[in-house]
mmCIF entry with sequence, helices, sheets and N, C-alpha, C, O atoms, coordinates in Angstrom:
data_MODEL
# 
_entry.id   MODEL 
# 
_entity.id                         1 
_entity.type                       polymer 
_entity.pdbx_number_of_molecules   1 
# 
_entity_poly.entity_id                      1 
_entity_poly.type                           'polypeptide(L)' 
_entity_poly.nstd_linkage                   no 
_entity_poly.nstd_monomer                   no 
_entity_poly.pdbx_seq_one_letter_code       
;(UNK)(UNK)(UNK)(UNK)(UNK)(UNK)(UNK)(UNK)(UNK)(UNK)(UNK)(UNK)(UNK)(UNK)(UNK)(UNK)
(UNK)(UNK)(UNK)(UNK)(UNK)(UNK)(UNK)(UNK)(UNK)(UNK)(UNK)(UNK)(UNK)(UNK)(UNK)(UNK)
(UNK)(UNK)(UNK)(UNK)(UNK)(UNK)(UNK)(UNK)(UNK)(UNK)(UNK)(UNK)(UNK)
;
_entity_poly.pdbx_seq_one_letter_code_can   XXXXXXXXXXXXXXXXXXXXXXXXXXXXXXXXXXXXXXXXXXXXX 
_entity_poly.pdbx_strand_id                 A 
# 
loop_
_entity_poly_seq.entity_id 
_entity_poly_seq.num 
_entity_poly_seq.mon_id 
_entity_poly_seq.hetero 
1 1  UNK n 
1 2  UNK n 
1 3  UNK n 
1 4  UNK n 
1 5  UNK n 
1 6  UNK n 
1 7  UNK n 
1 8  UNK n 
1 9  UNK n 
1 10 UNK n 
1 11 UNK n 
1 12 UNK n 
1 13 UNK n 
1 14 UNK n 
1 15 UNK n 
1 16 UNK n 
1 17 UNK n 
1 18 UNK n 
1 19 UNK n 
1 20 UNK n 
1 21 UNK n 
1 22 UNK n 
1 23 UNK n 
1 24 UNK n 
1 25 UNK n 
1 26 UNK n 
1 27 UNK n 
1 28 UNK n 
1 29 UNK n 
1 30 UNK n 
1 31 UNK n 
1 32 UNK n 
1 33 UNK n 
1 34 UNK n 
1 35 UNK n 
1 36 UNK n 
1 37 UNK n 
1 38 UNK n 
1 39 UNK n 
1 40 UNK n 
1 41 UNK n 
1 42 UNK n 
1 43 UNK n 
1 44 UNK n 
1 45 UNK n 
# 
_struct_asym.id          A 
_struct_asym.entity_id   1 
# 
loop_
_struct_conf.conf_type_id 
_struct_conf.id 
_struct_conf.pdbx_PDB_helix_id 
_struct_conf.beg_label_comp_id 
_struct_conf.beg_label_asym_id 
_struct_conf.beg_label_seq_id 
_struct_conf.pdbx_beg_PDB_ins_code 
_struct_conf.end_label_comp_id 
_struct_conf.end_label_asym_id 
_struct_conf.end_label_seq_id 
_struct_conf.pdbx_end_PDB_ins_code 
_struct_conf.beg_auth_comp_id 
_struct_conf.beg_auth_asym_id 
_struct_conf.beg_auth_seq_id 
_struct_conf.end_auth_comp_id 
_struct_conf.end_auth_asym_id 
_struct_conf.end_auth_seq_id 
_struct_conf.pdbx_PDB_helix_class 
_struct_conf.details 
_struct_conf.pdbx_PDB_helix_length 
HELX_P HELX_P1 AA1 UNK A 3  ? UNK A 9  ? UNK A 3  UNK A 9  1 ? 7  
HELX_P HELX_P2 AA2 UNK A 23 ? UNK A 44 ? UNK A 23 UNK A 44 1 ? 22 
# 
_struct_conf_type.id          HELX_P 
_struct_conf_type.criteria    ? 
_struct_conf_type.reference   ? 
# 
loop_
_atom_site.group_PDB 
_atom_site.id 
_atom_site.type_symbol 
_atom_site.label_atom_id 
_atom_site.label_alt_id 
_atom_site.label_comp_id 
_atom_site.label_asym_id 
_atom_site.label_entity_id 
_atom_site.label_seq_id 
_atom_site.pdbx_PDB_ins_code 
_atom_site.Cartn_x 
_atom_site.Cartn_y 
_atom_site.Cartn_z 
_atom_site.occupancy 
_atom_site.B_iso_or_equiv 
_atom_site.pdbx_formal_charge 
_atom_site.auth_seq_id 
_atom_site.auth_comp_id 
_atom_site.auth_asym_id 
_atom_site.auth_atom_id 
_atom_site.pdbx_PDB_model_num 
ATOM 1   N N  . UNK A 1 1  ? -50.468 -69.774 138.165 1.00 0.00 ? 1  UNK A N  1 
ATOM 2   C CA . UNK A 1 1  ? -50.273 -70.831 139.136 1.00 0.00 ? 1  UNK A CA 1 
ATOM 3   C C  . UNK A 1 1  ? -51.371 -70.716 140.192 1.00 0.00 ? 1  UNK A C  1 
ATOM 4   O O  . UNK A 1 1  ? -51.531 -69.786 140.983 1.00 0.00 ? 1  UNK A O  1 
ATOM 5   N N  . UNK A 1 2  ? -52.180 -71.953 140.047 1.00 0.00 ? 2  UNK A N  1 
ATOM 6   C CA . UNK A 1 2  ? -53.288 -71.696 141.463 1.00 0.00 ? 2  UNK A CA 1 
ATOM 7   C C  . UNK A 1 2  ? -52.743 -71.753 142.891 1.00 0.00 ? 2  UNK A C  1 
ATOM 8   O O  . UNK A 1 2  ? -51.566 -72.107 142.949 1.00 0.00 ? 2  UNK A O  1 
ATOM 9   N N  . UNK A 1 3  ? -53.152 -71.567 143.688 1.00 0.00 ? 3  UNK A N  1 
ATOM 10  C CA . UNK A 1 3  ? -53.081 -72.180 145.022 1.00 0.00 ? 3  UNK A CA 1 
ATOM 11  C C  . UNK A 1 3  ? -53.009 -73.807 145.366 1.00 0.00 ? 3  UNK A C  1 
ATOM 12  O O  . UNK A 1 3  ? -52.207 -74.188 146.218 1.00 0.00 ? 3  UNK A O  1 
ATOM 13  N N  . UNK A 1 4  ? -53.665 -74.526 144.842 1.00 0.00 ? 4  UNK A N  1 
ATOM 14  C CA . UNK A 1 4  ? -53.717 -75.745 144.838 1.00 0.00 ? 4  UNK A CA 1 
ATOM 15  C C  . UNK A 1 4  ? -52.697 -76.419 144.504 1.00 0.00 ? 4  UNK A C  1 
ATOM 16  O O  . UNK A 1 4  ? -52.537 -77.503 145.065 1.00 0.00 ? 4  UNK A O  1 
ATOM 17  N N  . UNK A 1 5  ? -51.675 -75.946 143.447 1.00 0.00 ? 5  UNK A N  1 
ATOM 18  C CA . UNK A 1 5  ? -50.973 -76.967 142.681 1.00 0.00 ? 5  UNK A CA 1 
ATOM 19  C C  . UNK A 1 5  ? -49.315 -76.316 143.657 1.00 0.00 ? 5  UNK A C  1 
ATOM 20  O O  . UNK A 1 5  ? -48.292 -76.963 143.879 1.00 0.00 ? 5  UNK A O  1 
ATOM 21  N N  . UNK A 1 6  ? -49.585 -75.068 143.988 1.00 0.00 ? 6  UNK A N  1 
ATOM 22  C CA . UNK A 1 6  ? -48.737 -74.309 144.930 1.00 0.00 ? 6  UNK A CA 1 
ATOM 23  C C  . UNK A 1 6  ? -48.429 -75.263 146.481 1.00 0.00 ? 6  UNK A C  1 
ATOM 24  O O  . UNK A 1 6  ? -47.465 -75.500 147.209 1.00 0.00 ? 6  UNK A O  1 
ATOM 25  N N  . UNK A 1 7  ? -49.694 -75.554 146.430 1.00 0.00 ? 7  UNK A N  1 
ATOM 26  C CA . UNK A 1 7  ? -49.404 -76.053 147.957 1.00 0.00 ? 7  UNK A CA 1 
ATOM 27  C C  . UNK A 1 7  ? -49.025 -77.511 147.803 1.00 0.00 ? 7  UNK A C  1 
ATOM 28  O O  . UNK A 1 7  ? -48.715 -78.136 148.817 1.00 0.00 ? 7  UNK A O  1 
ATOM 29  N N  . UNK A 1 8  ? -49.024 -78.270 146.290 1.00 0.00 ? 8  UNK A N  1 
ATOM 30  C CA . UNK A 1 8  ? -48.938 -79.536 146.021 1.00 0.00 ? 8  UNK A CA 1 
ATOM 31  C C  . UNK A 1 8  ? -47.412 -79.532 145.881 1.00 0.00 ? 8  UNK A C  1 
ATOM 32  O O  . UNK A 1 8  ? -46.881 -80.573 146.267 1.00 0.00 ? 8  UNK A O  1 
ATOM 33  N N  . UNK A 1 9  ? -46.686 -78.688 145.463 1.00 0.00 ? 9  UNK A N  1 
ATOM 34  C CA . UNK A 1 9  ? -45.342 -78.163 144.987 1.00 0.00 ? 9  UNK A CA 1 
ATOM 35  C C  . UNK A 1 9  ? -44.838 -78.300 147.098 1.00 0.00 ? 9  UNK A C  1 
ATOM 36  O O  . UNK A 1 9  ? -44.028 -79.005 147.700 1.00 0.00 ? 9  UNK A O  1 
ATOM 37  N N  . UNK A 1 10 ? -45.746 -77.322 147.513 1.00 0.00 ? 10 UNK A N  1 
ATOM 38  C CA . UNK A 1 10 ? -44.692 -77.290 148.985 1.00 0.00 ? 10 UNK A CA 1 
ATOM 39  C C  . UNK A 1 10 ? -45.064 -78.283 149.611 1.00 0.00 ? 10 UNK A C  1 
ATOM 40  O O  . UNK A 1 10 ? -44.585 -78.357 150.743 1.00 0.00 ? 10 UNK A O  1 
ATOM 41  N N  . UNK A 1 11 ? -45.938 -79.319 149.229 1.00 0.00 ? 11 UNK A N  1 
ATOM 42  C CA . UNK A 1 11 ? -46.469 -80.939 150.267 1.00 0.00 ? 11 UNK A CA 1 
ATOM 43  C C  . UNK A 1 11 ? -45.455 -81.493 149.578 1.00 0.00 ? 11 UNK A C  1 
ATOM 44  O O  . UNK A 1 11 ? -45.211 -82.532 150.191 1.00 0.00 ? 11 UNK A O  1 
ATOM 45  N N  . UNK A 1 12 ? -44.579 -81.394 148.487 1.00 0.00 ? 12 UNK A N  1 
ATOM 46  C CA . UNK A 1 12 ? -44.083 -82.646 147.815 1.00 0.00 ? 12 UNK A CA 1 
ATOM 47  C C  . UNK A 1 12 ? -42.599 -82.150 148.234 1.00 0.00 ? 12 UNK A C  1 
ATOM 48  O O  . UNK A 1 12 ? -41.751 -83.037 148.336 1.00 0.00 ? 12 UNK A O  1 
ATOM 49  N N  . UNK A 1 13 ? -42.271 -81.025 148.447 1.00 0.00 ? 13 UNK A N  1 
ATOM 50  C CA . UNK A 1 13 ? -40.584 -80.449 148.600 1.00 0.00 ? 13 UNK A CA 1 
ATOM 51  C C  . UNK A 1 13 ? -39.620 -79.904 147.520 1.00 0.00 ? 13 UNK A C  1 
ATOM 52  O O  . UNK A 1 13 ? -38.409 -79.734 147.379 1.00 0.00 ? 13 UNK A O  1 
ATOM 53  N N  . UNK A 1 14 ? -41.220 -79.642 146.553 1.00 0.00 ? 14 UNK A N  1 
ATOM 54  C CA . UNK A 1 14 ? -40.724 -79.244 145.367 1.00 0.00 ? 14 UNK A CA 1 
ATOM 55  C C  . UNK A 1 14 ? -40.361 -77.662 145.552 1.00 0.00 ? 14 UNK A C  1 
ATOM 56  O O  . UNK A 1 14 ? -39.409 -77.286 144.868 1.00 0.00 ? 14 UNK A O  1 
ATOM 57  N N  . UNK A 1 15 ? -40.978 -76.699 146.371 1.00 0.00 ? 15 UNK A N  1 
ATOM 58  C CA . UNK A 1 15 ? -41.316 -75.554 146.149 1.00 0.00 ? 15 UNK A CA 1 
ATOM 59  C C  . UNK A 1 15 ? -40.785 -75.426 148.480 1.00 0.00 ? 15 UNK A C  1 
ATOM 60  O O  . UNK A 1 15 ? -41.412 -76.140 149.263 1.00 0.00 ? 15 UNK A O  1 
ATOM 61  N N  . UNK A 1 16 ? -39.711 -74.495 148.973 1.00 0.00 ? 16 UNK A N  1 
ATOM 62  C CA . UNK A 1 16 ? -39.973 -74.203 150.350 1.00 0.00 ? 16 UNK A CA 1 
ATOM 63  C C  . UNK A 1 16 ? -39.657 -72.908 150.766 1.00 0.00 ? 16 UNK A C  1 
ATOM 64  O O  . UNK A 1 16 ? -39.372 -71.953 150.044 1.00 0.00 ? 16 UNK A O  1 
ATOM 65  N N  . UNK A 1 17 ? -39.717 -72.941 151.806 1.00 0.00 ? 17 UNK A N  1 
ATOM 66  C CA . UNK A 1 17 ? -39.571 -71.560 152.158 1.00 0.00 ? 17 UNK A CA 1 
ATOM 67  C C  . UNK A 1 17 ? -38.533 -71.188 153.828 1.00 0.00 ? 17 UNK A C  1 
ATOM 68  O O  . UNK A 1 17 ? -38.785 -71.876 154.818 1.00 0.00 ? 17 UNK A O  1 
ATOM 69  N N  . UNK A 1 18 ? -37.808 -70.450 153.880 1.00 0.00 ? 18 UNK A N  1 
ATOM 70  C CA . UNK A 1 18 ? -36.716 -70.808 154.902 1.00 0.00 ? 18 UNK A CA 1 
ATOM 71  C C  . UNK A 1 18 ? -36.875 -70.039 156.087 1.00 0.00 ? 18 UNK A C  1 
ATOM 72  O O  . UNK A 1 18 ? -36.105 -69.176 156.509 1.00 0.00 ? 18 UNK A O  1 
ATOM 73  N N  . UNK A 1 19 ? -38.288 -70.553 156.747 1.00 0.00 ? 19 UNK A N  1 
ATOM 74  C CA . UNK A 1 19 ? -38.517 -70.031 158.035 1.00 0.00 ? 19 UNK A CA 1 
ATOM 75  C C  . UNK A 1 19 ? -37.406 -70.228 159.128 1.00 0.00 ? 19 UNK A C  1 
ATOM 76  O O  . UNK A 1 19 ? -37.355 -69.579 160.173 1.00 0.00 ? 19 UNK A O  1 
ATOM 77  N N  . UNK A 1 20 ? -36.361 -71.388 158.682 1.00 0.00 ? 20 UNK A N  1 
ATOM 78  C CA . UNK A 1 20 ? -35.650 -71.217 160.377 1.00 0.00 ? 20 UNK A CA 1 
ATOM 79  C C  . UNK A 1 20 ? -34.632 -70.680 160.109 1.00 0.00 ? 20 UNK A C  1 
ATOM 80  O O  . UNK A 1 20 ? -33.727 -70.731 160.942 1.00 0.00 ? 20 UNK A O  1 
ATOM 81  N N  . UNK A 1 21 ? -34.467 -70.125 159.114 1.00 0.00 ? 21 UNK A N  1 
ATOM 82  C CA . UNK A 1 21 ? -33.164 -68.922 158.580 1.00 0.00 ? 21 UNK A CA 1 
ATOM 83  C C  . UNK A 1 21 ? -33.735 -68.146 159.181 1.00 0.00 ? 21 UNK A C  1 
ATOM 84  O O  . UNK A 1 21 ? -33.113 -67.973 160.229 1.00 0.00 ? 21 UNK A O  1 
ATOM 85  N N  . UNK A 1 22 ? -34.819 -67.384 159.133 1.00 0.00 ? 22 UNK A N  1 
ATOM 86  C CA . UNK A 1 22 ? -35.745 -66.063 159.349 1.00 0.00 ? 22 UNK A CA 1 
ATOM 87  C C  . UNK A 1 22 ? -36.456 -66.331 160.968 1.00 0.00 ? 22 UNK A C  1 
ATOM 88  O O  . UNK A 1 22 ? -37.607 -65.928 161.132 1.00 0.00 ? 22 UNK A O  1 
ATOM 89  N N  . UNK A 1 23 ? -35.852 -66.904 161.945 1.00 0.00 ? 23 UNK A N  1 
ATOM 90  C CA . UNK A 1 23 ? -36.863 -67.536 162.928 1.00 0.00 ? 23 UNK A CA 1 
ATOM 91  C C  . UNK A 1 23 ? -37.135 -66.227 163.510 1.00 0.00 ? 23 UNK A C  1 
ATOM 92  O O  . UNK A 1 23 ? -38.159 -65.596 163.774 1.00 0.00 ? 23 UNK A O  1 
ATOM 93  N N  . UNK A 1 24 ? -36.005 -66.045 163.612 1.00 0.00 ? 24 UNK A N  1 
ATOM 94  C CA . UNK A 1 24 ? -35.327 -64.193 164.681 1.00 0.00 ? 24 UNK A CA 1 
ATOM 95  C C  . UNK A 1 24 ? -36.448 -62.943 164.074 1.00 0.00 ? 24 UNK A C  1 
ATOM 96  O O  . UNK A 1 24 ? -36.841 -61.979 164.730 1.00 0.00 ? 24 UNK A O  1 
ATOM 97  N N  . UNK A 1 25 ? -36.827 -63.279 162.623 1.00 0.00 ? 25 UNK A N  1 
ATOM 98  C CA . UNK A 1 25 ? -37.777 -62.253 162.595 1.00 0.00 ? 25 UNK A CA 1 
ATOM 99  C C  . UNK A 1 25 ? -39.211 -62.600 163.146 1.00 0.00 ? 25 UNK A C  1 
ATOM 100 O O  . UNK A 1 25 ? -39.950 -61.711 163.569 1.00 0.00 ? 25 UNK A O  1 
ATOM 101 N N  . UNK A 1 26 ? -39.479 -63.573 163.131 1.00 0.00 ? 26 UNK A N  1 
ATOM 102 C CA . UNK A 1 26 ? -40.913 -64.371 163.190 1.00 0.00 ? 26 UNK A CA 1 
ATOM 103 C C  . UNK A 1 26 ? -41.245 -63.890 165.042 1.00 0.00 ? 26 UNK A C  1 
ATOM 104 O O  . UNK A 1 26 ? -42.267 -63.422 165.543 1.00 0.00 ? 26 UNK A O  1 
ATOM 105 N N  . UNK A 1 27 ? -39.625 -64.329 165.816 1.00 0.00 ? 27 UNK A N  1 
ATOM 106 C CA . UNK A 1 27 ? -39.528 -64.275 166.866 1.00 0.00 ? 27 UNK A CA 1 
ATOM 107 C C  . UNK A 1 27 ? -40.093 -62.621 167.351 1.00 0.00 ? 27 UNK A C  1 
ATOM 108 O O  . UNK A 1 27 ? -41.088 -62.456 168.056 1.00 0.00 ? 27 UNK A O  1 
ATOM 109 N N  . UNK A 1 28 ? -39.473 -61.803 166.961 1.00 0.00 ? 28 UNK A N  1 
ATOM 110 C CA . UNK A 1 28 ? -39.839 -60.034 167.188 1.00 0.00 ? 28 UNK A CA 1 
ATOM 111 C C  . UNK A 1 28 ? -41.196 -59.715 166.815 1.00 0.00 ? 28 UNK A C  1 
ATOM 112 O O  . UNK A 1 28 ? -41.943 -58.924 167.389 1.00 0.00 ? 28 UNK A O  1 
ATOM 113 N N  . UNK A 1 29 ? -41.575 -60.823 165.196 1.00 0.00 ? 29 UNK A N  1 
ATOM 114 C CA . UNK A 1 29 ? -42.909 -60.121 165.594 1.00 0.00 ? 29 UNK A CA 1 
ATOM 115 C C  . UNK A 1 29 ? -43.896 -60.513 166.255 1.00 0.00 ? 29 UNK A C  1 
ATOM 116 O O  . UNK A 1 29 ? -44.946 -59.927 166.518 1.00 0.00 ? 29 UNK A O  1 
ATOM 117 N N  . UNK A 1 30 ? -43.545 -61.506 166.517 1.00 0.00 ? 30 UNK A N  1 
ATOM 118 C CA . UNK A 1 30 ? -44.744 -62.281 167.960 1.00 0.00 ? 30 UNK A CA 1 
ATOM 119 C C  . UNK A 1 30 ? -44.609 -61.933 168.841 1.00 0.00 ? 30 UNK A C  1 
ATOM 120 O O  . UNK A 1 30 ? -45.620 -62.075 169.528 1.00 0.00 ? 30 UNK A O  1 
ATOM 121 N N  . UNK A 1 31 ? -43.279 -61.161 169.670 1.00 0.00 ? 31 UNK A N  1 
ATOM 122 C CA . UNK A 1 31 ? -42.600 -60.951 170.848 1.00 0.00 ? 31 UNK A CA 1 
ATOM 123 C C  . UNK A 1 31 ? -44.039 -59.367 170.509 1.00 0.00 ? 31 UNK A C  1 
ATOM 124 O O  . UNK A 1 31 ? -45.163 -59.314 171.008 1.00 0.00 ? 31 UNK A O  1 
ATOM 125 N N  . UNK A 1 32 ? -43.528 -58.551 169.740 1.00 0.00 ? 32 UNK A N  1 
ATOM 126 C CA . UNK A 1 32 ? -44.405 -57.630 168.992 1.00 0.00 ? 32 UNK A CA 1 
ATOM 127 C C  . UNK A 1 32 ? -46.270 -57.346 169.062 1.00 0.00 ? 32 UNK A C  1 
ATOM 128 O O  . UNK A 1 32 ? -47.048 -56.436 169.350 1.00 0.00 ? 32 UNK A O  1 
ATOM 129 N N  . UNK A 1 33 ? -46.297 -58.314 168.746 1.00 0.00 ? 33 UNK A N  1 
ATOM 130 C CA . UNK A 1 33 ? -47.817 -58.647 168.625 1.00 0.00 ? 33 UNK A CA 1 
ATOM 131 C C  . UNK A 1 33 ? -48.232 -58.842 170.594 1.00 0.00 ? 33 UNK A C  1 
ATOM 132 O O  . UNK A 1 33 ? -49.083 -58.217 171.228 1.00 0.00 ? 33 UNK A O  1 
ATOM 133 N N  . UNK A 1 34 ? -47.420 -59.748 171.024 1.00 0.00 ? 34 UNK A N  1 
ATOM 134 C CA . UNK A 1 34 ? -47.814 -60.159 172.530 1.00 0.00 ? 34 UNK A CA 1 
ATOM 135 C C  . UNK A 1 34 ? -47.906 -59.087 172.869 1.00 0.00 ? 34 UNK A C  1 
ATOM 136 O O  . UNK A 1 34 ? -49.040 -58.705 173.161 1.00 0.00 ? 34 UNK A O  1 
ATOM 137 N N  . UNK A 1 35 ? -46.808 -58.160 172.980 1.00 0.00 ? 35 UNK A N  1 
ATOM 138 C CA . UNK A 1 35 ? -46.795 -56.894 173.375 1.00 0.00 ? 35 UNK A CA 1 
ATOM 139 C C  . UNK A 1 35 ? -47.448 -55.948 173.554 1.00 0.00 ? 35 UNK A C  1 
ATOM 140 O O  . UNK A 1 35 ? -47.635 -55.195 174.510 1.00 0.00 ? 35 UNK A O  1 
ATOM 141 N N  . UNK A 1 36 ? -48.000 -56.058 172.005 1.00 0.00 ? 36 UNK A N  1 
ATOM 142 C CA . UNK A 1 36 ? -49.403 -54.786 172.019 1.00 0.00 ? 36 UNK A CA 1 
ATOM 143 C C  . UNK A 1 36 ? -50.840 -54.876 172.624 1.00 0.00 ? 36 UNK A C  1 
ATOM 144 O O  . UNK A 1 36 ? -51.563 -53.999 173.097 1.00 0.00 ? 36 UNK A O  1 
ATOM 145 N N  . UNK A 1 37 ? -51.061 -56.523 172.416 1.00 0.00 ? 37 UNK A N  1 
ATOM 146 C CA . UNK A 1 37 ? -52.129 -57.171 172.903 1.00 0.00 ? 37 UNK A CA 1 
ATOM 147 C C  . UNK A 1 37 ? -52.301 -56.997 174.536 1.00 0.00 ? 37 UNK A C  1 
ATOM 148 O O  . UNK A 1 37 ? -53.444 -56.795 174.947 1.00 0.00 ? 37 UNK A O  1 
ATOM 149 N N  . UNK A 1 38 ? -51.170 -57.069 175.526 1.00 0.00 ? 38 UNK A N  1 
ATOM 150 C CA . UNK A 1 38 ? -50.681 -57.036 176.548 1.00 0.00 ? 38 UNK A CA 1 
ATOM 151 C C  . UNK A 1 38 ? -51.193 -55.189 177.205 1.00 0.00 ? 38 UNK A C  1 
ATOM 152 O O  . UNK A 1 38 ? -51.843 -54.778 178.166 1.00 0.00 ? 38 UNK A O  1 
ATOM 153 N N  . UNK A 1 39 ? -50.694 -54.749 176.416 1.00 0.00 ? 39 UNK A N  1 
ATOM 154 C CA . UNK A 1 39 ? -50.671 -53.410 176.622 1.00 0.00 ? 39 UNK A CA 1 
ATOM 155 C C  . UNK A 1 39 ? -52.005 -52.923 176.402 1.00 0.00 ? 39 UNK A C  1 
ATOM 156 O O  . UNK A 1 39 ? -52.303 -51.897 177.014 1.00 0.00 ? 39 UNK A O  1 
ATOM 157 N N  . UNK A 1 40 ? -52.876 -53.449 175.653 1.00 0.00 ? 40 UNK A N  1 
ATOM 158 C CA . UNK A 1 40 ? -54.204 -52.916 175.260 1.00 0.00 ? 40 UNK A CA 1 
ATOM 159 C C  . UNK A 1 40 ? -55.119 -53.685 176.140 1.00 0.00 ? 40 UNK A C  1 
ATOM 160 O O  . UNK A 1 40 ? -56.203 -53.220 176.494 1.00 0.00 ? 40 UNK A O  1 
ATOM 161 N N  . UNK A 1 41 ? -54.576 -55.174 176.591 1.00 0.00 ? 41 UNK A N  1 
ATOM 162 C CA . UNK A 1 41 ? -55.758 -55.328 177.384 1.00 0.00 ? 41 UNK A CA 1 
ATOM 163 C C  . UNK A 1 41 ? -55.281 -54.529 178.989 1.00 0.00 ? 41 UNK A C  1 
ATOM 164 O O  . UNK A 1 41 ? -56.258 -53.976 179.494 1.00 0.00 ? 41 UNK A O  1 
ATOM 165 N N  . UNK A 1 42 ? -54.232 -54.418 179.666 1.00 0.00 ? 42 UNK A N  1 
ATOM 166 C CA . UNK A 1 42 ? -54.372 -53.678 180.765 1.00 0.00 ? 42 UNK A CA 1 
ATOM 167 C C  . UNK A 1 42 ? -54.563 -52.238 180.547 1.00 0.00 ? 42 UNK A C  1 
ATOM 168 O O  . UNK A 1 42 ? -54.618 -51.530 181.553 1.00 0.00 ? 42 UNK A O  1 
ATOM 169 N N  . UNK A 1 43 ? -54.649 -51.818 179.650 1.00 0.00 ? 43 UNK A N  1 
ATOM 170 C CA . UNK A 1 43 ? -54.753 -49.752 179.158 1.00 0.00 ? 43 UNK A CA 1 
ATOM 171 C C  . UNK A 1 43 ? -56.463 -49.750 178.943 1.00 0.00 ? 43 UNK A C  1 
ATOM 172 O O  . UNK A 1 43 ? -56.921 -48.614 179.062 1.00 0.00 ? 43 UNK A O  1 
ATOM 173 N N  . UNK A 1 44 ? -57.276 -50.588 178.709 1.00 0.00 ? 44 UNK A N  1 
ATOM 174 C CA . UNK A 1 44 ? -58.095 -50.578 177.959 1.00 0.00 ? 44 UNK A CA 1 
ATOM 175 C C  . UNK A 1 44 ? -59.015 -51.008 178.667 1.00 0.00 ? 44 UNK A C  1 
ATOM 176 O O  . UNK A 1 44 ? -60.019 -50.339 178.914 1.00 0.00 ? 44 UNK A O  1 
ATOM 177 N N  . UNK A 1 45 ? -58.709 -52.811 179.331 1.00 0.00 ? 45 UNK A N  1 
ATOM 178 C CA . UNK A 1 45 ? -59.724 -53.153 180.142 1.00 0.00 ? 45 UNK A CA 1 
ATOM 179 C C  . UNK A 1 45 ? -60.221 -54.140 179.324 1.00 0.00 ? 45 UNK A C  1 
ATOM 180 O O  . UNK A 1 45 ? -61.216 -54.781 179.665 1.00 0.00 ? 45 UNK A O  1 
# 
């Protein structure tokens, strides 16, 4: 299966994926990511 016909499958609603079941994880790791970024630019400069 290429990429192409993959992404033709998730443009059409043939093929999805259940990000707002999973938001709560998406949420921690951005909360996550801000975090470290945050921390490295005042530790670091």
């Amino acid at each position: 299966m290429s990429l192409r016909s993959t992404m033709h499958d998730v443009s059409e609603g043939r093929t999805t994926y259940p990000f707002v079941e999973r938001r709560w994880r998406w949420w921690t790791l951005s909360l996550i990511l801000i975090a470290i970024s945050l921390v490295s630019l005042f530790t670091r400069g």
